[in-house]
C-alpha positions in Angstrom: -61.7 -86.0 -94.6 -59.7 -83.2 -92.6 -59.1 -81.6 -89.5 -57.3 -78.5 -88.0 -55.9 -78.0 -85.0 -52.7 -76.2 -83.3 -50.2 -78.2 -81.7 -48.3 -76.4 -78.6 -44.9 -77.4 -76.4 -46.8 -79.9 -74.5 -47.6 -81.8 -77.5 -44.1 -82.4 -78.8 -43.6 -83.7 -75.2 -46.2 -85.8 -74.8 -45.3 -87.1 -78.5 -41.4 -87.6 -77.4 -43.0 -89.6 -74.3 -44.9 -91.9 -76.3 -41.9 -92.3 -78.7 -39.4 -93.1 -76.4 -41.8 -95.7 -74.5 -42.4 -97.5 -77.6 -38.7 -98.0 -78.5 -37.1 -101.1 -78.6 -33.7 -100.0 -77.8 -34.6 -97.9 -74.3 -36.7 -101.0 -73.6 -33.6 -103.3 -73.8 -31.6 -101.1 -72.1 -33.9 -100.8 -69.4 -33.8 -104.5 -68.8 -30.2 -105.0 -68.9 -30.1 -101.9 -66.7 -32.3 -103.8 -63.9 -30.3 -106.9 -64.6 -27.0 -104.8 -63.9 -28.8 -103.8 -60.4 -30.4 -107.0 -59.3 -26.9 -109.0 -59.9 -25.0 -106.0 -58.2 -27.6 -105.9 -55.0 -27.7 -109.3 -54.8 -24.0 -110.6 -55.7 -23.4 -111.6 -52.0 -26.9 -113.9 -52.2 -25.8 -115.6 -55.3 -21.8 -115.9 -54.4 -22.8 -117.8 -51.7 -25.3 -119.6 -53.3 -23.3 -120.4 -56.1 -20.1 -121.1 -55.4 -19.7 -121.9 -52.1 -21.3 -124.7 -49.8 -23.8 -122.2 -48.3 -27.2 -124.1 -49.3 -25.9 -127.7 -47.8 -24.8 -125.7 -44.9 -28.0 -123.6 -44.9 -27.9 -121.4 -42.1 -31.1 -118.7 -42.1 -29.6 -116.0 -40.2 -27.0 -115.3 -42.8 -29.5 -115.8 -45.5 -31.6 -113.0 -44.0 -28.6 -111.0 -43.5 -27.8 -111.8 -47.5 -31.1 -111.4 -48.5 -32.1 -108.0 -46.7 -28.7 -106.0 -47.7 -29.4 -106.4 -51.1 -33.0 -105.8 -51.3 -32.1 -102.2 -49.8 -29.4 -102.1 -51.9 -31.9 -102.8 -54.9 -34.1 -100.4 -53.9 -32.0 -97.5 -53.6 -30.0 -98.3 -56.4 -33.0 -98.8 -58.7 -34.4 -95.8 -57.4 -31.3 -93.6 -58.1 -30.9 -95.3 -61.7 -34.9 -94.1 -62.2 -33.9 -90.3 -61.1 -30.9 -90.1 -63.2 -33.3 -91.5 -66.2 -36.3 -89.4 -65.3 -33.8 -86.0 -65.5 -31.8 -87.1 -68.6 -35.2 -88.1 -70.3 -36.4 -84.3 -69.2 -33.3 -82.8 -70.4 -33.2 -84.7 -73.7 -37.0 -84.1 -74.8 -36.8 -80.2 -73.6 -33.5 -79.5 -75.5 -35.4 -81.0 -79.0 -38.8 -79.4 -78.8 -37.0 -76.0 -77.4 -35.8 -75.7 -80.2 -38.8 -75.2 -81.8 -41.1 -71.5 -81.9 -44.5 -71.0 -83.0 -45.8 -70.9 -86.3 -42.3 -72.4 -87.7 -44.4 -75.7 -89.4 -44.4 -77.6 -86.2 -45.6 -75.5 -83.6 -48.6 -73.7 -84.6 -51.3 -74.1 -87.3 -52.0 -77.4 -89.2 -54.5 -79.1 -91.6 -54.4 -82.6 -92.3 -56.6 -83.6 -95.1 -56.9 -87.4 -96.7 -57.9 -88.5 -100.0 -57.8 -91.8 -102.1 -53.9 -91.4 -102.4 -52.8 -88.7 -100.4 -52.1 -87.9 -96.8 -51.5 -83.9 -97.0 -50.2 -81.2 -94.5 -50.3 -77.5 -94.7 -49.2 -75.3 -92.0 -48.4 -71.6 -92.6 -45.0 -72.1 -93.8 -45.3 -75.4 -95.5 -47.3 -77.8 -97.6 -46.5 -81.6 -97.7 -47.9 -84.9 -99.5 -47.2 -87.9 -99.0 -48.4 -91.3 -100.9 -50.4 -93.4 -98.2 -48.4 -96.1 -99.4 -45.3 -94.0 -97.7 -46.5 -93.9 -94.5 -44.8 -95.8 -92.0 -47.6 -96.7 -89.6 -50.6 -95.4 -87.5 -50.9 -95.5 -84.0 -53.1 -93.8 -81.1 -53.1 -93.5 -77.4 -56.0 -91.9 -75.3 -55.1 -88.5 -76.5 -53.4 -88.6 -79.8 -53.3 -89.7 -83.7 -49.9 -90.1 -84.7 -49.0 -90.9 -88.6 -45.8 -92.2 -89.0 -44.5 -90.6 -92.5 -40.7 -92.3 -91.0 -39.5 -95.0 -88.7 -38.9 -91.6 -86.4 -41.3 -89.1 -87.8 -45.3 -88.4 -87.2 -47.9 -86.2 -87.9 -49.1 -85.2 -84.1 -52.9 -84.9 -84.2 -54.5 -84.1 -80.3 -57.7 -85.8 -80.3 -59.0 -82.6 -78.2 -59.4 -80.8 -81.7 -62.3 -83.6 -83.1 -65.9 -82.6 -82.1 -66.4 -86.0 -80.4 -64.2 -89.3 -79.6 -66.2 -90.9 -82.6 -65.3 -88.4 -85.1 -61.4 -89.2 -83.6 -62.1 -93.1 -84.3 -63.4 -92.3 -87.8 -60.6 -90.6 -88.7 -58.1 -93.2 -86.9 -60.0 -95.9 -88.9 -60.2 -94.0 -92.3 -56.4 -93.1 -92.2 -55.7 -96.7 -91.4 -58.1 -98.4 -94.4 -56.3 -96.0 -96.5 -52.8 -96.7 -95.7 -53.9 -100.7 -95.8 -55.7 -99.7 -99.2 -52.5 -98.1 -100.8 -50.2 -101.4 -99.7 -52.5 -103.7 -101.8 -52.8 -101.0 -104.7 -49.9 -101.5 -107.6 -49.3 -97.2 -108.7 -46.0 -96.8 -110.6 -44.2 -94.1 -109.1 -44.0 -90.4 -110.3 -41.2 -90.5 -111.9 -41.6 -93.4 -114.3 -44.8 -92.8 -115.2 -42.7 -89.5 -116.9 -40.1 -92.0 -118.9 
């Protein structure tokens, strides 16, 4: 099984997207950032609440009061912390796949082809193989095949180069089976087979 197909600018991006929205790390630190923000917007709230007799003495006007400042304040904080992240996330994927021209083994011309123990890549300035049994992991969204070859690395395949979305399921579901086939599958590596 094969395919070629081109990959362009757009496709680095959209694979840098993808990337970053699966990560563990940014999703951590996206949660302790709202946490950050909810406790600063509503530190008034949960001062009074907290350490002071304000719920015994319950009296709604400052509660409202309380309540409203920091749900502006969460909103426009929140929404500033989102800009920031929106630009720095811009600035960070265009300065790595910038760096990259056509035709240089990313951007440009590739063939992916499978067999029983290899997933292999040529482009015009490079050929690579890989033991299934190498590969990291295989994933998809509605426009992409990406093979993992590291915790970090993939193999960007745009489903918009497969003559129908079954021919990009087939291909998904072969690459998978194979990958699942190599874990189970005992081969002695290169080189002690040569001892």
């Amino acid at each position: 099984m094969q395919i070629n197909y081109s990959l362009n600018i757009e496709d680095l991006k959209a694979f840098q997207i993808y990337a970053l929205n699966k990560n563990a790390a940014v999703k951590k630190v996206n949660l302790f950032n709202y946490l950050f923000i909810f406790i600063i917007s509503y530190w008034q709230l949960l001062y009074a609440i907290l350490f002071s007799d304000f719920l015994r003495d319950f009296n709604l006007t400052f509660f409202l009061v309380y309540f409203v400042s920091g749900t502006l304040t969460f909103g426009f904080v929140l929404a500033f912390s989102k800009a920031i992240s929106y630009f720095i996330r811009q600035y960070t994927i265009n300065s790595v796949v910038n760096k990259h021209r056509d035709g240089d083994g990313v951007l440009g011309e590739h063939l992916i082809r499978f067999d029983e123990d290899y997933l292999v890549e040529a482009t015009d300035v490079n050929e690579t193989r890989h033991s299934w049994k190498g590969v990291d992991r295989i994933e998809e969204n509605q426009d992409y095949i990406f093979i993992y070859t590291s915790p970090v690395n993939a193999h960007i395949i745009p489903k918009r180069f497969f003559a129908s979305e079954e021919s990009a399921d087939g291909f998904f579901n072969e690459a998978k089976r194979l990958n699942e086939f190599a874990e189970t599958k005992f081969s002695p590596s290169y080189l002690a087979s040569n001892l």
